[in-house]
C-alpha positions in Angstrom: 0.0 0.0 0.0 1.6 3.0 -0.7 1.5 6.8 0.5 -0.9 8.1 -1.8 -3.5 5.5 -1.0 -3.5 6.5 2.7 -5.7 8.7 4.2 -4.3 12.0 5.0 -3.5 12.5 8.9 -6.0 14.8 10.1 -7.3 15.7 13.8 -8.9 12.8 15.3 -12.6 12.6 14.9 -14.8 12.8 18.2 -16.2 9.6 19.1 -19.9 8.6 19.0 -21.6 9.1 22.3 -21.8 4.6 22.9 -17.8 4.7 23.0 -17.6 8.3 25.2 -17.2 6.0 28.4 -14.5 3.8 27.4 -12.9 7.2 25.8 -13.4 8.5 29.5 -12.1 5.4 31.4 -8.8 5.0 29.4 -6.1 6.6 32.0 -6.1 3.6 33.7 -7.7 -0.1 33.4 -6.2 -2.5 36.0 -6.4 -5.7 33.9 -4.4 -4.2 31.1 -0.7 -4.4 32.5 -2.2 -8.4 33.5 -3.1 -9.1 30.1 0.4 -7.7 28.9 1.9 -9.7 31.2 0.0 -13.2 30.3 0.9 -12.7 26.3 4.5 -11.8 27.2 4.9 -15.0 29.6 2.7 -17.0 27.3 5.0 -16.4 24.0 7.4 -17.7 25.6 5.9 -20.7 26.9 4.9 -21.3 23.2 8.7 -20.3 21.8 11.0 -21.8 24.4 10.6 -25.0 22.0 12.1 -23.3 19.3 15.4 -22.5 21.3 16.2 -26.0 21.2 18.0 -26.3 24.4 19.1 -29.9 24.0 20.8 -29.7 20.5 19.1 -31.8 17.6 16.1 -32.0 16.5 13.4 -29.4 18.2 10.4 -32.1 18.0 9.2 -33.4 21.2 8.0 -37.0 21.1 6.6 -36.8 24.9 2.5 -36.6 24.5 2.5 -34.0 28.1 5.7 -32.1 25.8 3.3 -32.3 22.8 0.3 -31.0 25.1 1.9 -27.8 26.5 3.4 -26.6 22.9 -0.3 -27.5 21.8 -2.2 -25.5 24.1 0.2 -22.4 24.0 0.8 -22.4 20.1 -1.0 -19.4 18.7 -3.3 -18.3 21.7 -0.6 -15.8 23.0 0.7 -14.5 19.7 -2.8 -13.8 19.2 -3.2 -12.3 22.3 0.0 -10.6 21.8 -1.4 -9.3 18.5 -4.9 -8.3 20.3 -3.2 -6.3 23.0 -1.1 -4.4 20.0 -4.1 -3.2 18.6 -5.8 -1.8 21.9 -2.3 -0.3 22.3 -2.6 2.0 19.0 -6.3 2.6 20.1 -5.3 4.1 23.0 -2.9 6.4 21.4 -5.4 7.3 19.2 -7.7 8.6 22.5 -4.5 10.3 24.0 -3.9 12.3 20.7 -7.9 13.2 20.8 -7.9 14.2 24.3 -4.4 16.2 24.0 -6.0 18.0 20.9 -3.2 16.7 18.5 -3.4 15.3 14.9 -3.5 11.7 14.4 -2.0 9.6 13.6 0.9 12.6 13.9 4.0 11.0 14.6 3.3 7.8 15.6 4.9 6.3 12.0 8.1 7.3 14.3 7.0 5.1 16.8 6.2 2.3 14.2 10.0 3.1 13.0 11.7 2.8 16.2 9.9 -0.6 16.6 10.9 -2.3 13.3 14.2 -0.9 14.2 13.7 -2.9 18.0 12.8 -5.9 15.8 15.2 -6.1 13.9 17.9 -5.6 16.3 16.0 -8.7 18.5 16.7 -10.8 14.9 19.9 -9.7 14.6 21.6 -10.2 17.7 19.6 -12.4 19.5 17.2 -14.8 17.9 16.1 -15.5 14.4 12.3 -14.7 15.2 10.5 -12.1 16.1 7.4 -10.2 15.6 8.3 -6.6 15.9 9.3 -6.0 12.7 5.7 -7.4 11.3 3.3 -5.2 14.4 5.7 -2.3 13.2 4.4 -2.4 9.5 1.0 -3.2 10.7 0.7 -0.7 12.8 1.8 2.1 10.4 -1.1 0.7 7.9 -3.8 0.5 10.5 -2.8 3.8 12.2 -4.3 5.3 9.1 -7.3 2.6 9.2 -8.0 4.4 12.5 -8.9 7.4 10.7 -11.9 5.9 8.2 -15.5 5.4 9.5 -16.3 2.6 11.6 -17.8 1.0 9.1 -15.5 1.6 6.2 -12.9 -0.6 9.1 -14.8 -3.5 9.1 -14.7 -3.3 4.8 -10.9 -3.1 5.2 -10.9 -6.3 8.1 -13.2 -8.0 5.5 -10.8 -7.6 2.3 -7.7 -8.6 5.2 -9.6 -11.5 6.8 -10.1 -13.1 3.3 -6.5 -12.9 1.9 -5.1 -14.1 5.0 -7.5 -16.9 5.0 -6.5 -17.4 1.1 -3.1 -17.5 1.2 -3.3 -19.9 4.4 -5.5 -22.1 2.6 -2.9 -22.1 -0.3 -0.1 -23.1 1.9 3.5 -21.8 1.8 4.6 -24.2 -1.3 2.1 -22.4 -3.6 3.4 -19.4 -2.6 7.3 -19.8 -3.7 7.0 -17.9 -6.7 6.4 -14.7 -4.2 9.8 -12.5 -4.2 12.3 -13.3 -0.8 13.7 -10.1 0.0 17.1 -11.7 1.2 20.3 -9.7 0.8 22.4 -10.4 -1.9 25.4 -12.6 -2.2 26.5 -15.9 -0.4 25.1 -17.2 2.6 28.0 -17.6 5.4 28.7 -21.2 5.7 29.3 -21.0 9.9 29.5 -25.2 10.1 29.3 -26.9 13.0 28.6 -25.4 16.5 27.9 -21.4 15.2 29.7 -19.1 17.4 27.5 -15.9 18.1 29.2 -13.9 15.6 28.4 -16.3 13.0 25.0 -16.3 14.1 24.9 -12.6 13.8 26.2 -12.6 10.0 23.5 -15.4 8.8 20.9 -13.4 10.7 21.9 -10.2 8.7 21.9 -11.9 5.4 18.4 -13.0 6.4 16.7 -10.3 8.3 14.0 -9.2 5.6 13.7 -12.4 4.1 10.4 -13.9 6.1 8.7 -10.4 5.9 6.6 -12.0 2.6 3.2 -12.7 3.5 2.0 -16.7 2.6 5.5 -17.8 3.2 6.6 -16.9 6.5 5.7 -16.7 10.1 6.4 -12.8 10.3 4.3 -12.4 6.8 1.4 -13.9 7.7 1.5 -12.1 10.9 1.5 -9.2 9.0 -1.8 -10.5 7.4 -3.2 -11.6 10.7 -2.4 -8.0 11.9 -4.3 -6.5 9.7 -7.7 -8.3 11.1 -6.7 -8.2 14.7 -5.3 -4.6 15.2 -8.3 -3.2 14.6 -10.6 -5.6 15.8 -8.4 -4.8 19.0 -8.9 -1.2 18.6 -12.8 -1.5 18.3 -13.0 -4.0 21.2 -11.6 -1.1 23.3 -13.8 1.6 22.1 -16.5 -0.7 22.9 -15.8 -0.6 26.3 -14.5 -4.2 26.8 -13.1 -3.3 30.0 -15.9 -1.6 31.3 -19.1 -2.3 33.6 -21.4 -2.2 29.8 -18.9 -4.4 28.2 -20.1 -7.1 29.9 -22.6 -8.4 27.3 -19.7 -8.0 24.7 -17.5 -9.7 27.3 -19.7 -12.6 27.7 -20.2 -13.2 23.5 -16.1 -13.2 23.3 -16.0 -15.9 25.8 -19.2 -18.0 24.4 -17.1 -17.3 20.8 -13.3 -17.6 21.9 -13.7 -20.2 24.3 -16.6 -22.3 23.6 -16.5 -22.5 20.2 -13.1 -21.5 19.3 -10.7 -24.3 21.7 -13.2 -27.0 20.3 -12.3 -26.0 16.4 -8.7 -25.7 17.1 -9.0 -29.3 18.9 -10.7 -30.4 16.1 -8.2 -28.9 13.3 -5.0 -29.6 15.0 -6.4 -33.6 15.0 -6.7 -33.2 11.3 -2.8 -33.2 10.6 -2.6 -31.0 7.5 -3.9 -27.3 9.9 -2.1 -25.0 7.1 -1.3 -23.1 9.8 -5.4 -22.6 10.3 -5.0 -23.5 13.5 -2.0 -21.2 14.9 -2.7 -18.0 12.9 -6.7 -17.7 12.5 -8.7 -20.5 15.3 -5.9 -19.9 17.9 -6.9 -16.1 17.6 -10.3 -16.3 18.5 -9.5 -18.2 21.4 -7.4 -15.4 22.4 -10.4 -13.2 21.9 -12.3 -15.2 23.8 -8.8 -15.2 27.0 -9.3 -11.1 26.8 -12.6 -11.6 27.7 -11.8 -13.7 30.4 -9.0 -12.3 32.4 -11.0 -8.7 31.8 -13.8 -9.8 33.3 -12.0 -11.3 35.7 -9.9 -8.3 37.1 -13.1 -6.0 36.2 -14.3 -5.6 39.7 -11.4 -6.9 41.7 -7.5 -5.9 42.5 -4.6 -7.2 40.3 -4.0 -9.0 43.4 -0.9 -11.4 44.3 -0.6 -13.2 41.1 -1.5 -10.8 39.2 1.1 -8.1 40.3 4.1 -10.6 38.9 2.5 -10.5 35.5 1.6 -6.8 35.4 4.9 -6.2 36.1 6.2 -7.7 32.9 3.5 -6.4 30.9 4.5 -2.3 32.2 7.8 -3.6 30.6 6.9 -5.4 27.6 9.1 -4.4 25.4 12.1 -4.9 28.0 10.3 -8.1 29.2 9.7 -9.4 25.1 13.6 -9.0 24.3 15.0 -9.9 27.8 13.2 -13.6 27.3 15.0 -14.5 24.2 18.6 -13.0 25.3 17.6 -15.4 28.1 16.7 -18.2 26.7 19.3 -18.0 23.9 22.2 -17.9 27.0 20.9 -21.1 28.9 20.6 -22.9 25.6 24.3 -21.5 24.9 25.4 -22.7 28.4 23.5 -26.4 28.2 24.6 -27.5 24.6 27.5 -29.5 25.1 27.3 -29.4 29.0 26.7 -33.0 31.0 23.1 -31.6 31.3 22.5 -32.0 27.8 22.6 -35.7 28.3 21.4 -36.4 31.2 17.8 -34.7 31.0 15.2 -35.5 27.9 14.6 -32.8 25.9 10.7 -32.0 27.1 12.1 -32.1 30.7 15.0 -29.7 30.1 13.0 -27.7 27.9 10.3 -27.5 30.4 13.5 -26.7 33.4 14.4 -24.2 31.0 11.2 -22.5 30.7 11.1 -22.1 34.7 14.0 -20.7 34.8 13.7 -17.7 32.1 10.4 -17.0 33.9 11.9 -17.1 37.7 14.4 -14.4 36.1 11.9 -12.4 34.0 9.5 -11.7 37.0 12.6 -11.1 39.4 13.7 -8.5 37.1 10.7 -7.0 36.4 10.0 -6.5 39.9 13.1 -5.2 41.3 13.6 -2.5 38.7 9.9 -1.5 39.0 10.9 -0.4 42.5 13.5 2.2 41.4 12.3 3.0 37.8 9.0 4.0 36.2 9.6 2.7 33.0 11.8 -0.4 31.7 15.3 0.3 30.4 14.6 -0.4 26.7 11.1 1.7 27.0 13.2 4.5 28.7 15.9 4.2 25.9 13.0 4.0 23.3 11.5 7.1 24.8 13.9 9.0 24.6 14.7 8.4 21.1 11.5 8.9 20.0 12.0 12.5 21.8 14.9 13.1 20.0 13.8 12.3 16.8 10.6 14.6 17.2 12.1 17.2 18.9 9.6 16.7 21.6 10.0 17.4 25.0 6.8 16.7 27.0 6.7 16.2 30.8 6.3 13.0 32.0 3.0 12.1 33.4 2.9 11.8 37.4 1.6 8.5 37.2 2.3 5.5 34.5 -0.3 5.7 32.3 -1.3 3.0 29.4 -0.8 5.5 26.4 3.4 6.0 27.5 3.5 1.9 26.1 5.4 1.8 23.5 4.7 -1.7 22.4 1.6 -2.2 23.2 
């Protein structure tokens, strides 16, 4: 989509008087830094498998192994992807409510994150979904500014290419262009040190960005149905007292109908990825639901302050898992541990571990800084590069995220 086929950024519009409440009650809603938190902590239990801390092959033969990367694959990245989209929603509000245009300079913000992501490829693991909620969220910044029903036109037209080009599968796709640097893949052999890692990741760093043939792509695709479907969901007043109706369908939707069809198609054998990147998503609707109307009327509470925590610093929290992860997995390959545990065990072990860490962090800097030290950095860049210089808020408040 280019430039010219973007709406121009203008003021934002005033809301209609059914979404005036949740436009009211956006300074502060307790369950979002939880819900943060659950995506962040539930991405990794879904990608710890991936780091391959035993060294051969990543597939786990044990049915309670199988089980857990089961029931975490998809739910949180689409919960991740959900919480993205409420994110740009409610930078949409603060720009109404501060008077300034929109979407103004948040393609700055989109910037800086694709730059984050890329950065998180680079140096420390050769996934990540950054890069693709960057691009997304510079499209659908502008998709903020149409009519409400012109949206759901624009989710309609996404919704039915991304089920296309799932249905198509990615070997129907190879003819689509792989944007991978040019010249000679570095033959790093053996055990990769870290700088040889670095130099493959380089050569590859743009390469899964094509939509039907990557996990990044068709995020980007699935982005474009759940950002704003996020963003209404929010206006709606989700979080609210008169959400609850809306609260209840998601659940009835996401949970009742949605964990039985991804049962159903993950049985099938050949999902397409139907099950990870479109039925795993509506039960994530249906987990928003949830844990909102959970915290709606009660304190975050003991286990819930743990996972707020990470979610205030979910950017910090996001890269700090994988620069974990990656280090135990350096530290286990080739030790005596690599022997003597079974790969769903260790894997599982290894999984504790990054989490013990991740919340101990979060915590303990929490009580000396506001912000997280990659949100701070990423703050201040995003001042420097706009030349702005606005007083921090007293208080945290959900529009200062920059992820989501």
């Amino acid at each position: 989509m280019t430039s010219e086929a973007l709406p121009a950024a203008s003021p934002s519009p005033a809301p209609p008087p059914a979404e005036a409440a949740a436009l009211l009650g956006s300074r502060r809603v307790p369950g979002l830094d939880v819900l943060r938190g659950i995506a962040i902590v539930g991405t990794l239990t879904a990608n710890i498998w991936l780091f391959q801390a035993f060294s051969g092959d990543e597939v786990v033969s044990d049915w309670w192994g199988g089980l857990i990367r089961g029931a975490a694959d998809g739910k949180f990245l689409g919960l991740l992807t959900i919480m993205f989209g409420i994110g740009l929603e409610i930078q949409r509000q603060a720009a109404f409510r501060h008077g300034r245009s929109w979407p103004g300079t948040y393609p700055v913000r989109a910037a800086l994150l694709f730059v984050d992501g890329m950065l998180n490829y680079v140096l420390v693991v050769q996934f990540d979904v950054l890069r693709a909620y960057a691009i997304v969220g510079f499209v659908v910044a502008f998709v903020l500014l149409l009519p409400e029903r012109r949206q759901w036109v624009v989710i309609g037209a996404a919704l039915t290419a991304h089920v296309t080009l799932l249905t198509l599968g990615s070997e129907r796709l190879a003819w689509l262009p792989s944007l991978v640097l040019p010249g000679d893949v570095p033959d790093v052999g053996g055990r990769p040190s870290w700088a040889d890692s670095v130099a493959v990741n380089v050569h590859f760093f743009l390469s899964d960005l094509t939509p039907g043939t990557s996990d990044a792509g068709t995020i980007i695709m699935m982005g474009l149905v759940v950002f704003p479907l996020g963003a209404m969901l929010y206006r709606k007043g989700v979080f609210l007292a008169e959400g609850a109706r809306l609260r209840r369908w998601l659940m009835i939707v996401g949970l009742g109908v949605g964990i039985p069809v991804d049962l159903v198609i993950a049985l099938s054998g050949d999902t397409r990825g139907l099950d990870r990147y479109l039925v795993s998503t509506v039960v994530a609707f249906g987990l928003l639901a949830l844990v909102a109307e959970f915290y709606h009327r009660r304190p975050v509470g003991a286990l819930g302050r743990p996972l707020a925590a990470v979610g205030r610093m979910a950017l910090s929290c996001y890269v700090l898992q994988n620069v974990l992860a990656r280090s135990i997995q350096s530290w286990v390959i080739g030790s005596p541990i690599e022997t003597a545990l079974d790969k769903t065990t260790g894997t599982v072990l290894m999984f504790a571990l990054v989490l013990v860490l991740l919340v101990a962090f979060a915590v303990t800097w929490q009580r000396f800084f506001r912000r997280g030290p990659l949100e701070s950095l990423w703050e201040l860049s995003f001042r420097g590069l706009t030349r702005r210089s606005r007083r921090a808020p007293t208080r945290p408040s959900d529009e200062a995220r920059p992820t989501t």
